[in-house]
N, C-alpha and C positions, 0 to 999 in steps of 0.2 A: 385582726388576729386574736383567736381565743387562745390564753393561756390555762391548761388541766395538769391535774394531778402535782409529782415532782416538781416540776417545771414554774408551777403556779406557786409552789410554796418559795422555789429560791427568787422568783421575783416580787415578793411581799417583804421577805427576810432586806432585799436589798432597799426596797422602798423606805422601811421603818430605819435602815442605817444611813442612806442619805438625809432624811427627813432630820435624824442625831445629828448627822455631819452639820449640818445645815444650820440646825438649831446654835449648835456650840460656835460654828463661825461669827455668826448675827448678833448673839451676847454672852461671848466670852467664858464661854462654857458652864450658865445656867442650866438649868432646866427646861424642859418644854414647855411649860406652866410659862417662863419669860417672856416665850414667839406667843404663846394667846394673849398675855396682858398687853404685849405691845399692840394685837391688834384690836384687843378691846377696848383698850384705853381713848380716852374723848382726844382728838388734838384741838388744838385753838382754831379754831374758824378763821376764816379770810374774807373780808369783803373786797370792796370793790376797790381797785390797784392795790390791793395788798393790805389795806389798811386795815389795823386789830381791831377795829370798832365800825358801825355802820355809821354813816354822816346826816345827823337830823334831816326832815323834811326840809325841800328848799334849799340843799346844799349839795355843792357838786365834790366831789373826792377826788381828790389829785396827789398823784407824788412825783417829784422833782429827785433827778439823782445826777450831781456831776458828774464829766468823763474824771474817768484815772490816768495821771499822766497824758501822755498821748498813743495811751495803747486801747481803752475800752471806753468806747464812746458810751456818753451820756442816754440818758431818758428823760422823755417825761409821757407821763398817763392822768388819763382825765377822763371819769366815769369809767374806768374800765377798761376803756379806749388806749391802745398807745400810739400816741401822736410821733413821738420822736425817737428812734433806739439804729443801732447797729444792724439790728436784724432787718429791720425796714430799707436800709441802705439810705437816711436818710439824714445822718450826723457829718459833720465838720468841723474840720479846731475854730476854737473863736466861742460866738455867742449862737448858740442855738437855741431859734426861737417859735412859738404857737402861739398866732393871735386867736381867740378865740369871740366871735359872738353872736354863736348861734348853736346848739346842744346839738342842733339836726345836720349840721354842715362844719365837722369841729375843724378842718385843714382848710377852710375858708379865710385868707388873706387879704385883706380889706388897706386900702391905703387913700387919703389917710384914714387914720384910726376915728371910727366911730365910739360914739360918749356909751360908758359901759363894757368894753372890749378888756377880755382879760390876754394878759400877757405871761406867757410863760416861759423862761429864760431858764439854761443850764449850760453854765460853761464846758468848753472839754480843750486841753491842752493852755491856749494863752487865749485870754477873751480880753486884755484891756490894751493893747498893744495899738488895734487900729480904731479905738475910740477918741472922739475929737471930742473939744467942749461943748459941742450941739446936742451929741448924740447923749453925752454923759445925761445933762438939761432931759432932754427930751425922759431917762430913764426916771429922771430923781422927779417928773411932774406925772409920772406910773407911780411913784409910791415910794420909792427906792431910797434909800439913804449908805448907801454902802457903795454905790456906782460911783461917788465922787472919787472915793478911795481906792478903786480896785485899780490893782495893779500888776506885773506882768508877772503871768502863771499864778494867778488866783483864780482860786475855786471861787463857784457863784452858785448860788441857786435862788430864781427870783420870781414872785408873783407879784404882778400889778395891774392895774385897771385905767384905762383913759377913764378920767374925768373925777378919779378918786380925792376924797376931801382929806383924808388922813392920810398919813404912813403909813406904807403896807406892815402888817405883821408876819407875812409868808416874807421873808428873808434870810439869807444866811450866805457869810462869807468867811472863807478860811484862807490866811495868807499864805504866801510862799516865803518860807524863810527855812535858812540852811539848819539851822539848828531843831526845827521840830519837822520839818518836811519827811512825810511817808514814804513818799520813791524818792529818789534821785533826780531833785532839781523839779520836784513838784509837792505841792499840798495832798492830801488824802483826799479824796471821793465824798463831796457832803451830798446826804439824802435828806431829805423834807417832804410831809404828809399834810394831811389836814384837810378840812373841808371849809367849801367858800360860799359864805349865804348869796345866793341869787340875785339880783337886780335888771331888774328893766333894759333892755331888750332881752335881755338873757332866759327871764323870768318867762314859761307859758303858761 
């Protein structure tokens, strides 16, 4: 439809008043000058899972994010990739876990664990409840020094590696206790980033 004459001028007049409405809703009733800086202006780039930084050569990017409570199940992502989230339908309370070792094949679950296998752990609701002295063992020769301690309805977030010679530094764990806990009868949501230098199998 071509709009002429009259008709053409009162739908210019309404354009340029919504475009104002529009403007004043977005910030608060600046300027128009405010909607161009917003879209001129540079935002912070994103790399890969999110991460504010790119992750040197030879380094894989990954972020780890507890569930909340027992309402919003956990993540995790690796390379880009998400391995674990709600949206995939593929969380549950306890310890959810991604063995990884191999870039090409990352939901590849290898039992037992082969030397070089990264492990990737994110609690959501209560993860220490049905762990036995084996399994704690089996967590703390991944890297882990926190699995001794974890206890019911703690938060976890964990990276670690069969065959690893140190303690992991991808770690992080937040207790449940009454007095500083976020919801009601749980810890707060821990997230953790970083990038993890490659190793043998891992390495092509």
């Amino acid at each position: 439809i071509i709009v002429t004459g009259p008709l053409r001028a009162v739908a210019v007049v309404l354009l340029v008043g919504f475009t104002w409405l529009l403007a004043n809703t977005l910030f608060g009733g600046e300027s128009a000058s405010s909607m161009l800086r917003f879209f001129s202006e540079p935002h912070p780039r994103k790399y890969k899972c999110g991460l504010s930084a790119p992750c040197p050569p030879k380094h894989l990017a990954f972020r780890l994010v507890s569930g909340a409570a027992n309402v919003i199940g956990p993540k995790i992502c690796l390379e880009d990739k998400m391995l674990v989230s709600s949206v995939k339908n593929n969380v549950g309370r306890g310890l959810n876990i991604a063995l990884v070792n191999d870039v090409s094949d990352l939901l590849k679950f290898l039992r037992p664990l082969h030397e070089g296998t990264l492990v990737f752990v994110a609690s959501f609701d209560d993860a220490a409840t049905k762990l036995n002295e084996e399994s704690r063992r089996l967590f703390e020769e991944l890297g882990s020094t926190a699995v001794k301690d974890l206890a019911f309805r703690d938060s976890w977030v964990f990276v670690g590696a069969k065959g690893i010679e140190n303690k992991s530094p991808f770690e992080q764990r937040m207790k449940n206790s009454k007095s500083s806990n976020k919801y009601e009868g749980w810890p707060e949501s821990l997230e953790m980033d970083g990038c993890i230098p490659l190793r043998p199998p891992l390495e092509s």
